[in-house]
Structure formats: structure tokens, C-alpha cells
N, C-alpha and C positions, 0 to 999 in steps of 0.2 A: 364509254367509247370502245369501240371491235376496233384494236390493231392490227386483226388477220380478219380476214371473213372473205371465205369462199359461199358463193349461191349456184349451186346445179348445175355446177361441174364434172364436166365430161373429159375424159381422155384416154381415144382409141392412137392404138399402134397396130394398123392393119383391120386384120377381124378380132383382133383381142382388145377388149373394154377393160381398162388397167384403173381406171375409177370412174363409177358411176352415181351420177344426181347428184354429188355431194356436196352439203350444205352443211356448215355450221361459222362459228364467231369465237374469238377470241378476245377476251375482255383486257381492258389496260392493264397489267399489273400481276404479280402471279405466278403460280407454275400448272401450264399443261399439257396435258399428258395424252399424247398423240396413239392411243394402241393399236394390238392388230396380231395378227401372226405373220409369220413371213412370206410376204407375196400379198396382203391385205393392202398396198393400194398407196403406205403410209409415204415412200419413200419418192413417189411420182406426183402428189399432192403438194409436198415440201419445195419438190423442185418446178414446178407452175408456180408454188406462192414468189418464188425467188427467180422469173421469170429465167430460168436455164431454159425450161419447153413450155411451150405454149398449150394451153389448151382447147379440145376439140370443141368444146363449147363451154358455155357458162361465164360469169363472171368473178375475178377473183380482185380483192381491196385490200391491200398492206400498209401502215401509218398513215393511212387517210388516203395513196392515191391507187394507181396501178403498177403491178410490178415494173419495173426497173433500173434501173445503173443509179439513177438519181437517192433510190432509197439507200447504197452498198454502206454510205458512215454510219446507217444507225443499225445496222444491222451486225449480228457475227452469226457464222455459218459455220457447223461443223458437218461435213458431205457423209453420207455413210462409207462412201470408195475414198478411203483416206489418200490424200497425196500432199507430199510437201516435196523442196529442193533439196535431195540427197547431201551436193556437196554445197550447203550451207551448212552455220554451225545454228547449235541450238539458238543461242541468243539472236545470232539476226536474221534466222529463221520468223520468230514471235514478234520483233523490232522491224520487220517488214511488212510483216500481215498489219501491223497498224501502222506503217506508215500507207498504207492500198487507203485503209479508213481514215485517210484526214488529219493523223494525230503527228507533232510535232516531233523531233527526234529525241528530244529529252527523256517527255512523257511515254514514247514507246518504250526507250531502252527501262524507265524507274518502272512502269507498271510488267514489263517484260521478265523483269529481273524480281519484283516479288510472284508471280505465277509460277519460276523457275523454283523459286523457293518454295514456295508452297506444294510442287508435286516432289519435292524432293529431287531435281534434278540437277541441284548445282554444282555437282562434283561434273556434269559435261554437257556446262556452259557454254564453253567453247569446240567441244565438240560437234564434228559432223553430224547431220544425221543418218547417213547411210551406217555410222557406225552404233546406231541403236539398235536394240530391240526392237520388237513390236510394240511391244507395251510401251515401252518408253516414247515411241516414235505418238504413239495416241495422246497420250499427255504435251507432246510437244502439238499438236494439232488442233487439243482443247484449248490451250492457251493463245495457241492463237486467235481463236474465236473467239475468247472471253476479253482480249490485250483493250479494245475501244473503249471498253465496261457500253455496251452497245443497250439500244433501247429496244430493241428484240434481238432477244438471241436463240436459235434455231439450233437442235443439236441432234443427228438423227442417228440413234441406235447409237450414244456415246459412251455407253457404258462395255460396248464391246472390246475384248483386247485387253480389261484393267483386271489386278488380283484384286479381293478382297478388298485390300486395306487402301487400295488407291482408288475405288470406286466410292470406299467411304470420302475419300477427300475430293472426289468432285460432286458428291451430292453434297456436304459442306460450303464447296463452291457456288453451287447454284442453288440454294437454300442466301448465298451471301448477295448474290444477283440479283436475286428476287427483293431481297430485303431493301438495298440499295436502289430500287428503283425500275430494275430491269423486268421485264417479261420475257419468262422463259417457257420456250417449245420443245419439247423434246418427245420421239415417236422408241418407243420401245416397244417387245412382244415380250422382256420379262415385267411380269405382273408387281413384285416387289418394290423393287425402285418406284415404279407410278404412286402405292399404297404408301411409302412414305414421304414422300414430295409431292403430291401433286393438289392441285383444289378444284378443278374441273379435267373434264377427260369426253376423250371422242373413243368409240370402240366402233372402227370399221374389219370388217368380215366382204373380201374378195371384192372391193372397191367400193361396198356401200356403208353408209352408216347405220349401226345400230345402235347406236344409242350415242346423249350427248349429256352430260350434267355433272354430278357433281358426285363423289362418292358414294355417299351416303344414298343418296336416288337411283344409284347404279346398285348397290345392296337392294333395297327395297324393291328388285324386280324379282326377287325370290324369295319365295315364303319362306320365314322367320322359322328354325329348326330350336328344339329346347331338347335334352335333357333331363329328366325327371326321375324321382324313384317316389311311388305313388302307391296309395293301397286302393286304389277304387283304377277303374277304368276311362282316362279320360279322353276317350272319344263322344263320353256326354257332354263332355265343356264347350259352349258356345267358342264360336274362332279356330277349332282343329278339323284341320285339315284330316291328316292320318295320324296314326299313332301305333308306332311298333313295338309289343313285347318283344321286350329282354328278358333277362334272370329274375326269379324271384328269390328272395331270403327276408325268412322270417317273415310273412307278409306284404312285404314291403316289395312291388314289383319295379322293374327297370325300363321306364320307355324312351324310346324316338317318336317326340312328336313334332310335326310339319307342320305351322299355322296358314289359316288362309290370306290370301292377299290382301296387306293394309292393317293385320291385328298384328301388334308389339307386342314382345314376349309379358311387358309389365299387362299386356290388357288380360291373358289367361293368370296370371299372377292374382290380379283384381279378382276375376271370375273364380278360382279353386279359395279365396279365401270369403267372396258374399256369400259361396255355396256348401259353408265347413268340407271342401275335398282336401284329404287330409296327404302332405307332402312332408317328406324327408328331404329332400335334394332339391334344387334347381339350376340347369345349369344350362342359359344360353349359347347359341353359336355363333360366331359372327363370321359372315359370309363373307370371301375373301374376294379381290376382283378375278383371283383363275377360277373362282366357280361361278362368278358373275358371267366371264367369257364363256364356260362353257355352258353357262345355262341358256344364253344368248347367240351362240352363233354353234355352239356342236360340240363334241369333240372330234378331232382330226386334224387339227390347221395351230401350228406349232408356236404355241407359247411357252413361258418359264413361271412353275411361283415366284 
């Protein structure tokens, strides 16, 4: 079952086309990975699924109906334009956003008060938030998004604003989300976070989509590169693409080779050893999704590895 699925969806503001055709599905269960560069389209897509704006055309399906108010319990929302109530304090900042979702005062405050824990915030518990940081003020903003333990949860560009060490502790979060039951959304342009969270992914470029599947299939749109130090030349090996000299020593020359679309580095493997081509080295590459992006939509249009 698709708990998201947008079908050829449109949405103009004036004469600017801010997402176009776009169609894809989100399966029950999970983490995916909403990509893009900034201005790709991601952040206008989120807010139609979550009926903020309407769209110019198409049709858009969230937990079985059409967006609105009726879906807000199962949902948690983290907006990219972060906003919360200054002169609230942290705690009933989080103890509020779930009591909006349904959730009783107990269970806010006990699940409010381990999130508080969990980001390290509970030396200002009690504190306002106008008296945070940024950082800080983010993490009080995740949590409130996470407080329902919600049946989708929606997090756009959440990693922005955290150091290091706290961005590890909300991929730990929603790695824990996921595990627990929830499906998680989340639209980022740094490439890394997606590569270790995610298990399907959307990669739009200036509102449309290019591509929609699965890691793995997102690699496989670029020929397979290897590595080699080789004494023959293996541009006679059935499946190469190109192959670039390098150094030679001793014999033993050094290439880049590019395989054609659909040979696995094991299938030239198979070929240099039915054909005695005799190798010292071998040493695949594995293609990262910023070379995926840029193999697929350009370079110019601002991502992060």
C-alpha cells in the first residue's frame, strides 16, 4: 500500500512552474529519500502532500485519502521555515505539539521528556525557547514532530542547523521510527544522510522527476568504473566501455576502465580470467548518489556529498 502517492502533479505560482508531471508512491513502511538541489521543487511537493497549498493540477493520496486536517494525528511534520513559540519553555513547547495530535497529557509530557533526553536537552527543560540557540531551537522542533511516534512522518531538509554529533542522533532517531513502525519522509540535497538511511529515493531536478527507485538502481544508471593494473590492454575485453592508461611499472600497466551499461564489475572479472588476461589488481568503484545526481541532472544545481 502507497501512504503518499502524488500522480502528475502540477504547481504554478504565476508564470513559474515550481513542480512539474510529478508522479511517484510511497510504500508503507521505511525511509525515503526525497532529493533535489535547492529550488528542485522538494519543499512545494511536501507542502500539497500536507494540504498547506493546493495544487494546480494532478492528484495527490496520503494514508488512503486526500490531504487534510482529518489526516494531522497520524502525521508529524517538520516545515523547512522552522517556527515554534519563543516564550514557551522547551518542555511544553514538545507537550503541546502532541497534545495538537490527539495524545493525552501524560503521554505527551513521558514521550516529550525521553526526546528531551535523547537530544541532550535536559539541562533547559524548562527553559524558553527564545533563549536557544539555533541548533538547539532544531532539535526542540524535531521532537516535536517525532512526540505522536506518528504513522508518517515528514521531515524537510532536517538535518539543517545540527553539528555532527547531533545529526548522528537524529539519524539514530529515525532509523528508530522506521524500525517501530513509522514511515519516514524526509527531502534533503546532502547526498550522505539519503546513502545511509534511506531504501527508495525520488531525485527531482527543477520540479520534475528523474528518477524513482531504489539505491542500488539509482547506481546502475552509470557505467560501472574499475580500477586495474593489467599487462595486456583491456579494451579487447568484451563489456569495456573505455579504458584509460595510467602508469606503468614493471610491466604491469594502470587503468580506468568504464564498463558498458548493465556489465558488473564480476562479469569483466569472469571475462579476464576465461581469457588468461593476466591482472595484478582489481579494484572497483562504487558510485555514490552525488555522482548519481550529477550524472543525471548536471552539475550546477546545489547538493552536498
Amino acid at each position: 500500500m502507497a501512504i503518499l502517492k502524488l500522480d502528475h502533479v502540477v504547481k504554478r505560482f504565476g508564470e513559474f512552474t515550481a513542480v512539474n508531471d510529478l508522479s511517484f508512491e510511497v510504500p508503507e513502511g521505511g525511509i525515503f529519500g526525497f532529493l533535489g538541489g535547492n529550488g528542485a521543487g522538494k519543499t512545494t511537493s511536501l507542502r500539497m502532500a500536507l494540504d498547506i497549498i493546493r495544487p494546480t493540477s494532478g492528484a495527490i493520496e496520503i494514508l488512503g485519502r486526500k490531504p487534510g486536517r482529518e489526516n494531522a494525528s497520524q502525521i508529524g511534520f517538520l516545515p523547512e521555515e522552522r517556527g515554534l513559540y519563543r516564550r514557551m519553555t522547551v518542555l511544553d513547547t514538545i507537550v503541546y505539539f502532541g497534545r495538537l495530535k490527539g495524545m493525552e497529557p501524560g503521554s505527551a509530557k513521558k514521550e516529550a521528556e525521553r526526546l528531551i533526553e535523547r537530544f541532550g536537552l535536559s539541562e533547559w527543560t524548562k527553559s524558553m525557547v527564545e533563549k536557544l540557540s539555533k541548533g538547539m531551537s532544531q532539535k526542540v522542533q524535531v521532537a516535536a514532530a517525532m512526540v505522536n511516534a506518528p504513522r508518517l512522518l515528514i521531515l524537510d531538509e532536517p538535518f539543517s542547523g545540527l553539528d555532527p554529533v547531533n545529526q548522528q542522533v537524529l539519524e539514530d532517531l529515525v532509523l528508530e521510527m522506521a524500525e517501530a513502525g513509522s514511515t519516514v519522509v524526509f527531502s534533503t540535497h546532502i547526498m550522505q544522510h539519503a546513502e545511509r538511511l534511506t531504501d527508495r529515493i525520488v531525485l527531482l531536478s527543477r520540479g520534475r522527476k528523474v528518477f524513482e527507485g531504489t539505491q542500488e538502481q539509482a547506481r546502475a544508471t552509470l557505467p560501472g568504473r574499475l580500477r586495474i593494473d593489467a599487462q595486456g590492454d583491456p579494451t579487447s575485453l568484451p563489456g569495456v566501455l573505455t579504458a584509460k592508461r595510467g602508469e606503468t611499472n614493471v610491466g604491469w600497466t594502470a587503468w580506468d576502465v568504464s564498463l558498458k551499461p548493465g556489465v558488473a564489475p564480476g562479469d569483466l572479472l569472469q571475462a579476464c580470467t576465461a581469457q588468461g588476461f593476466a591482472l595484478r589488481s582489481f579494484e572497483s568503484h562504487r558510485p555514490s548518489l552525488h555522482d548519481v545526481f550529477i550524472h543525471l541532472v548536471g552539475p550546477g544545481q546545489e547538493t552536498v556529498q
